[in-house]
C-alpha positions in Angstrom: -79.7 120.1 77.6 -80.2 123.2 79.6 -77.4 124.3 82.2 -79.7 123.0 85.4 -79.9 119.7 84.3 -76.2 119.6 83.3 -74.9 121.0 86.5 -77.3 118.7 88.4 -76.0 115.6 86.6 -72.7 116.3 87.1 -73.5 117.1 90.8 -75.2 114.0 91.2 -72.1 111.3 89.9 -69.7 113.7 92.0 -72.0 113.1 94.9 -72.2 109.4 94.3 -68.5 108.9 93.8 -67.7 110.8 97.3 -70.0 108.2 99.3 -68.4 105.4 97.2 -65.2 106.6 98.1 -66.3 107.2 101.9 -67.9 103.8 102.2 -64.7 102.0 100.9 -62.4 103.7 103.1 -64.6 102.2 106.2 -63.1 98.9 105.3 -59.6 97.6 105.6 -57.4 96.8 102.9 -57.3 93.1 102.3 -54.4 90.9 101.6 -54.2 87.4 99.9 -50.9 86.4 101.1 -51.9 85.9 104.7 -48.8 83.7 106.1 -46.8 86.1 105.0 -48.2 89.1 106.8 -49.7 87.6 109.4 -49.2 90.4 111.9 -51.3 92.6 110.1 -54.4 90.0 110.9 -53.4 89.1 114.6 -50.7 90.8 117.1 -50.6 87.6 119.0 -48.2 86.5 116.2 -45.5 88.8 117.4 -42.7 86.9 118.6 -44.4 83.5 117.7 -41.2 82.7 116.4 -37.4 83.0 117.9 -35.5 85.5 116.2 -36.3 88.7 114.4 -38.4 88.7 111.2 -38.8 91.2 108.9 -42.2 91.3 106.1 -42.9 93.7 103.3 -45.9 93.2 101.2 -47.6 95.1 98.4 -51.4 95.0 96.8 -51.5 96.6 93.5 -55.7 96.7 92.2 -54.7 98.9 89.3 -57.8 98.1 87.1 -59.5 99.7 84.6 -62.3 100.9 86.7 -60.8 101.3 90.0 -57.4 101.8 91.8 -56.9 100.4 95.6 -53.3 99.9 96.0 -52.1 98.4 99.4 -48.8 98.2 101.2 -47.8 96.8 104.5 -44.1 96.5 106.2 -44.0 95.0 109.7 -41.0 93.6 111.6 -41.1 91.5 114.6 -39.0 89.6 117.5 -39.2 87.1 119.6 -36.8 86.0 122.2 -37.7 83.4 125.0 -35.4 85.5 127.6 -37.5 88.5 127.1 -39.6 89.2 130.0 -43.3 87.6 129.4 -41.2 84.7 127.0 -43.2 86.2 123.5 -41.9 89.0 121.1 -42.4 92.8 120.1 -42.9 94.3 116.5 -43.5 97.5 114.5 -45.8 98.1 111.9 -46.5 100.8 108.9 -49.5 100.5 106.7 -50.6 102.4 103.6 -53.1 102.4 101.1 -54.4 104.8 98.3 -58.4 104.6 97.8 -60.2 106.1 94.7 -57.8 107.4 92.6 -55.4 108.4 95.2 -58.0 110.9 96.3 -58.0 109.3 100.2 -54.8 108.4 101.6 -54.6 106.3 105.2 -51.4 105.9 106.9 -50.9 103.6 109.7 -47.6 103.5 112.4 -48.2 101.0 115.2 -46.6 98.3 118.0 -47.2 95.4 119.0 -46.5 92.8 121.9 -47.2 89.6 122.7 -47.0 87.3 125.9 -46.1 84.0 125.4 -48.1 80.6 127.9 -46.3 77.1 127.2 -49.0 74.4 128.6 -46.5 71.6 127.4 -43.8 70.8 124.9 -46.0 70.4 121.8 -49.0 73.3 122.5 -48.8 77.3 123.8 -50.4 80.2 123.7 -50.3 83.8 123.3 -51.7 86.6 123.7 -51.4 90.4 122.3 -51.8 94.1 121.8 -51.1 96.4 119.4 -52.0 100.2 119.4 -51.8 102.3 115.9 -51.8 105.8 115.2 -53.6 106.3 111.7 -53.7 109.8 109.9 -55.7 110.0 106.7 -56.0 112.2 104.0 -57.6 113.5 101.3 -57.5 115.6 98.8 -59.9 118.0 97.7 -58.3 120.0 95.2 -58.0 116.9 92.9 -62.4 116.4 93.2 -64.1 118.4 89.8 -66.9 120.3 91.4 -70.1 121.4 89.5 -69.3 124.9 89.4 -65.9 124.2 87.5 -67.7 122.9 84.4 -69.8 124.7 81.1 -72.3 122.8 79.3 -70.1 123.7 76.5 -66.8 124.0 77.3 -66.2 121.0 80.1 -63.8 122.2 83.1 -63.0 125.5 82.6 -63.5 127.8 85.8 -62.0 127.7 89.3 -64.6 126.1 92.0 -65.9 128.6 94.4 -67.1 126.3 96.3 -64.0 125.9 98.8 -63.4 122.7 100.8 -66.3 120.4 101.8 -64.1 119.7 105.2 -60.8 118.8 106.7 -58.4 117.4 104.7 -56.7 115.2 107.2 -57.3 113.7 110.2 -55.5 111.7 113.0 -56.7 109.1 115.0 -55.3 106.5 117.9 -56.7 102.9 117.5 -56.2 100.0 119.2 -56.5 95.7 118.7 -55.9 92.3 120.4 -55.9 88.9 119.2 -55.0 85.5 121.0 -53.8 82.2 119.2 -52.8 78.6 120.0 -49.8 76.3 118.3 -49.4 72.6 118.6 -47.1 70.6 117.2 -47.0 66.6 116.4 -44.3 64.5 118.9 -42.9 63.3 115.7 -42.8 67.4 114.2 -44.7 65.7 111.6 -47.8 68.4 111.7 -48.3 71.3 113.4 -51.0 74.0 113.9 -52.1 77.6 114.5 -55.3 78.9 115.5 -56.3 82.3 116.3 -59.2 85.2 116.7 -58.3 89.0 116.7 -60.1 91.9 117.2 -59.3 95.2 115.6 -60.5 99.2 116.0 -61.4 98.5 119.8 -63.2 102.0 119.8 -64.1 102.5 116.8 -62.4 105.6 115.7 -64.2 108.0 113.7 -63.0 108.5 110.2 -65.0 111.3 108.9 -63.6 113.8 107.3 -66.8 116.5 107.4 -67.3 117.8 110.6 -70.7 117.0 110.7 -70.6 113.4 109.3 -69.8 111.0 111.5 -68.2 107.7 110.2 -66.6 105.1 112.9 -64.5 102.5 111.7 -66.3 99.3 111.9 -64.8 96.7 114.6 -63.1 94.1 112.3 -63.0 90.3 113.8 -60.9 87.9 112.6 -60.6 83.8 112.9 -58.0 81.4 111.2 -56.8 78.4 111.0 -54.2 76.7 109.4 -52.1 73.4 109.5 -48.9 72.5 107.9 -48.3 68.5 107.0 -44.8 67.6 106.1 -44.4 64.4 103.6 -41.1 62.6 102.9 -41.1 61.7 99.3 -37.3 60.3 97.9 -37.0 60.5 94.7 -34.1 58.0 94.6 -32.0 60.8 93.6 -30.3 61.8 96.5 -33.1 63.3 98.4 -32.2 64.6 101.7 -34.7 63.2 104.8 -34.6 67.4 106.1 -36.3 68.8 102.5 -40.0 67.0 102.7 -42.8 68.0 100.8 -44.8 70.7 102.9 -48.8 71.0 102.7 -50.5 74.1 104.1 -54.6 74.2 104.4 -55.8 77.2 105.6 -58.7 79.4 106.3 -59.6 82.9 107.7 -62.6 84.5 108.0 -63.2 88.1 108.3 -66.1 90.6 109.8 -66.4 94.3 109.5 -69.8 96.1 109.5 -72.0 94.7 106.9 -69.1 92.8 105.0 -67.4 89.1 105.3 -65.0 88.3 103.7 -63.2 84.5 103.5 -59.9 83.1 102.2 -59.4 79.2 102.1 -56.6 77.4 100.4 -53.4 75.0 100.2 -49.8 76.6 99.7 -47.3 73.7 98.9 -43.5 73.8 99.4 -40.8 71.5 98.5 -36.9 72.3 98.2 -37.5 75.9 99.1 -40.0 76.3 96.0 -43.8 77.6 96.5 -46.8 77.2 95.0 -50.7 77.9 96.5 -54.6 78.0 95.3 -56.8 79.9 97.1 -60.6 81.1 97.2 -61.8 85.0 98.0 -65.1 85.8 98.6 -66.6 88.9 100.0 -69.9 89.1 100.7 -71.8 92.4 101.9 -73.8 95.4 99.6 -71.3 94.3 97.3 -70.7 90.4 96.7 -67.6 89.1 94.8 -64.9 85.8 94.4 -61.9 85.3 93.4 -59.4 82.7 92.7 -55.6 83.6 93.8 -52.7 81.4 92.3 -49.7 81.7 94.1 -45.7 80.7 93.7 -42.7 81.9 95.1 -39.2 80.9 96.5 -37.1 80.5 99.4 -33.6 81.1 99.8 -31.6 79.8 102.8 -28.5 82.0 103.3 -28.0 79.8 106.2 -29.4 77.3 108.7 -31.9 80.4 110.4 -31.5 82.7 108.2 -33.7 82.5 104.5 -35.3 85.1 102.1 -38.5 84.5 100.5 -40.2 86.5 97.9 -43.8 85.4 96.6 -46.0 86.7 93.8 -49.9 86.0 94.0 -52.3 86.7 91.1 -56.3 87.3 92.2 -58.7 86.8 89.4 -62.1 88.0 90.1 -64.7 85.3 89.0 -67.9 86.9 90.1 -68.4 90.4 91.2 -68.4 93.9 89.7 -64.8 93.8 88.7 -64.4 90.1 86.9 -63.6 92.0 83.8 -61.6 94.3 84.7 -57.9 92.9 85.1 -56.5 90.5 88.2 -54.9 92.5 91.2 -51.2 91.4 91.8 -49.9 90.6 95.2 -46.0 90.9 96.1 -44.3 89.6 99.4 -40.6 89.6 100.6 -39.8 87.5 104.0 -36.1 88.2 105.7 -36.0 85.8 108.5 -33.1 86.0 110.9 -33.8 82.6 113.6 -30.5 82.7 115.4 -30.8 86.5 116.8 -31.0 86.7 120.4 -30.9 90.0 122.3 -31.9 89.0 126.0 -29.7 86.5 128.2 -31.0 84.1 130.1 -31.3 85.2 133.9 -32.4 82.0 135.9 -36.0 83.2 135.8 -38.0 80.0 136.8 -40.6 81.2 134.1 -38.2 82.0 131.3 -36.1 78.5 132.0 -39.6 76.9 131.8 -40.3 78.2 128.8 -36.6 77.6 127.3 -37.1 74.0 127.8 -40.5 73.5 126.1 -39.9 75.4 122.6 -35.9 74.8 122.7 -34.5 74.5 119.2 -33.5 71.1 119.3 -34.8 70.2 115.5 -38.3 68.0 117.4 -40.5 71.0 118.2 -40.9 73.1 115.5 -42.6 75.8 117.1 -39.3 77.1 118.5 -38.4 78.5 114.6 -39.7 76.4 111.9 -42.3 78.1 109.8 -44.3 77.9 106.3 
């Protein structure tokens, strides 16, 4: 084979594996585990709770083809004294695309305002604005000029950078979600849409490429059904058997993506099946198995630490190995920052998600 051909070949897979690499990094990282991030798919769930939260999750796609690894740590508030009766929280995502060749990090806030229409059903509404820096690193690309036909990689590239290798960018998102509960706190309910990268920001990293981030929308759904089953054996009334449909349903440029399933929790064990598919250039589903556990340290305050497995069934990867899916949940219910300062609004909203054991949108959740 004479040099020409070799050098373009190699050119060519170099050039392929760059647009690959560009195209993925227009999408977002996505997570299986959605209940137990769900700030990271809708702001409006800051706050939706009393007390503070804190949620760390990790996506490791270490596969024999490909390497996507995710990892998300948020922490949120709510207090129905704050002003606006709904919560605040902090964010920090990262993920490495390629082979760690593209790097995005992601710092943002969030808040949320909080509308009680009656005891059992309120809304609420929020922002959240991100500042997201990503790089990449050139040095670690082979170029054709570093290679022989006959001796492989041998000589420093001449070639110098194809562009900058970081950027910075400000983005923005909003969601808005509704929560019912049952009279009897027998069922409850959570519905949402969210809309993230407002503007668009542009991700390119050549200066003469450009590459917005697609406008993500998002819509879920989920319901949680509690069951009393005694076993006869000293089973307490406050430990019933919990049942947790859900769906969401993702859009970002020319890719959906859905996730529906049933977690399952009973005496502070979990279990959960759920569907992936994505749909877009490239088409793929999944089936995610799911178990974890929840410690209560006391009557607000619990830990919980899931694993998820995602098996690809259908796609370009069903060969190549499952990607694994860790979350860890510190809840702390009873915090309270704010006092109460007679505000008609505040009272009002006090007295319609009080924590009197009936209305579990006040602090219970899945």
């Amino acid at each position: 084979m004479s040099r020409a051909k070799f050098t373009n070949g190699i050119f060519s897979i170099i050039l392929v594996t760059i647009l690959f690499t560009f195209d993925s990094s227009g999408q977002d990282t996505h997570y299986t585990q959605f209940s137990n991030i769900p700030l990271y798919f809708n702001p409006a769930y800051t706050g939706v709770y009393t007390g503070a939260r804190v949620r760390f999750n990790s996506r490791i796609q270490n596969t024999t083809t490909s390497r996507f690894n995710g990892y998300h740590l948020s922490a949120d508030f709510g207090d129905r004294n704050l002003p606006g009766s709904g919560g605040f929280g902090v964010m920090v995502n990262t993920d490495d695309q390629g082979v760690r060749f593209i790097r995005n990090f992601d710092l943002g806030t969030s808040f949320a305002a909080r509308v009680p229409f009656t005891r059992y059903l309120i809304g609420q509404v929020g922002i959240k604005a991100t500042w997201n820096q990503k790089i990449v690193s050139w040095d670690d690309f082979i170029l054709s000029d570093k290679l022989t036909e006959a001796y492989g990689h041998l000589y420093d590239s001449c070639a110098g950078r194809h562009g900058k290798s970081s950027l910075n960018a400000a983005d923005f998102g909003i969601g808005g979600l509704v929560q019912f509960v049952g009279q009897g706190g027998s069922f409850s309910g959570t519905a949402g849409v969210a809309v993230d990268h407002l503007f668009e920001p542009d991700q390119s990293l050549i200066e003469t490429v450009k590459a917005p981030l697609a406008r993500k929308y998002t819509v879920h759904a989920d319901f949680v059904f509690s069951v009393k089953c005694p076993t006869g054996l000293n089973a307490r009334e406050d430990d019933p058997l919990k049942i947790n449909p859900g769906i969401v349903i993702q859009h970002q440029g020319n890719v959906n993506n859905y996730q529906v399933g049933l977690n399952l929790t009973n005496y502070g064990l979990y279990f959960g099946v759920w569907c992936n598919g994505t749909y877009g250039p490239v088409k793929s589903n999944s089936i995610s198995l799911l178990g974890g556990y929840r410690y209560k340290v006391s009557e607000t305050t619990s830990v919980k630490c899931t694993y998820s497995y995602d098996m690809q069934v259908y796609g370009p990867h069903k060969c190549d190995g499952g990607i694994h899916e860790i979350s860890l949940v510190i809840e702390f219910g009873s915090l309270h920052i704010f006092r109460g300062s007679g505000n008609a609004y505040r009272n009002f909203s006090r007295k319609n998600s009080s924590n009197d054991g009936k209305n579990q949108l006040a602090y219970a959740s899945f």
